[in-house]
C-alpha positions, 0 to 999 in steps of 0.5 A: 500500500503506498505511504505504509510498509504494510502489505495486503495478500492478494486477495485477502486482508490479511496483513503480512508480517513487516519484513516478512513473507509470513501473514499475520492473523487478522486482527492479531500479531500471531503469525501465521504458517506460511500456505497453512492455517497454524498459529505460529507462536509470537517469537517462535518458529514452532506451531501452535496446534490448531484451535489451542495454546499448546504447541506442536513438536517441529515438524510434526502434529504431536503435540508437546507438554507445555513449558517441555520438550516431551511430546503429549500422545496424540488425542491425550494428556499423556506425555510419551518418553523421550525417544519412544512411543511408551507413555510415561505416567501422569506426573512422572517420569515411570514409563507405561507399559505400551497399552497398559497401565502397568508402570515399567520400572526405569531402565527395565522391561519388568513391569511395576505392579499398579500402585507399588514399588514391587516388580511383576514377573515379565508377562505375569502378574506375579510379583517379585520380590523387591530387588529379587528375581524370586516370585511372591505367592499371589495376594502374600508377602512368601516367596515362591520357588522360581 
């Protein structure tokens, strides 16, 4: 527009960013994705999910956990590990166990029993004794020949 440094998109009143090829939403300072309807985040290259705050992880549509770089599950509040597709509990940093609620103990594929420190027998729900490989009898604290 001649006598302002503020340029029109053809066919649009959407204004673009001073400097800039990167829109900005109309009647905001929020810019836009170049050719895409994602919110950039103001000062940031990362994008803001659609309809919401929370940002996306670089190139990618999973989202992150606010104020971190674990990325959210998709569909959920769940944080997946870094690196992986195991969830980590709400609040924590103990993985679950791939479609379960079960807790995996860290740096381990023994599963935690729900709720406790004590370790369950790999693909059984017979617990371990704490730091053993020695089973518990079901529903007691004896120990079970292995």
């Amino acid at each position: 527009i001649p006598g302002t440094n503020k340029a029109l998109c053809p066919v649009s009143t959407t204004s673009l960013c001073p400097g800039s090829n990167t829109t900005l939403c109309p009647g905001s300072n929020t810019a836009l994705c170049p050719r895409s309807n994602t919110a950039l985040c103001p000062e940031s290259n990362t994008a803001l999910c659609p309809e919401s705050n929370t940002a996306l992880c670089p190139g990618s549509n999973t989202a992150q956990c606010p104020g971190s770089n674990t990325s959210l599950c998709p569909g959920s509040e769940t944080a997946l590990c870094p690196d992986a597709k195991r969830t980590l509990c709400p609040g924590s940093n103990t993985a679950l166990c791939p479609w379960s609620n079960t807790a995996v103990c860290p740096g381990s594929n023994i599963a935690l029993c729900p709720l406790s420190n004590t370790a369950l027998c790999p693909v059984s729900n017979t617990a371990l004794c704490p730091g053993s490989n020695t089973a518990l009898c079901p529903g007691s604290n004896t120990a079970m020949c292995l």
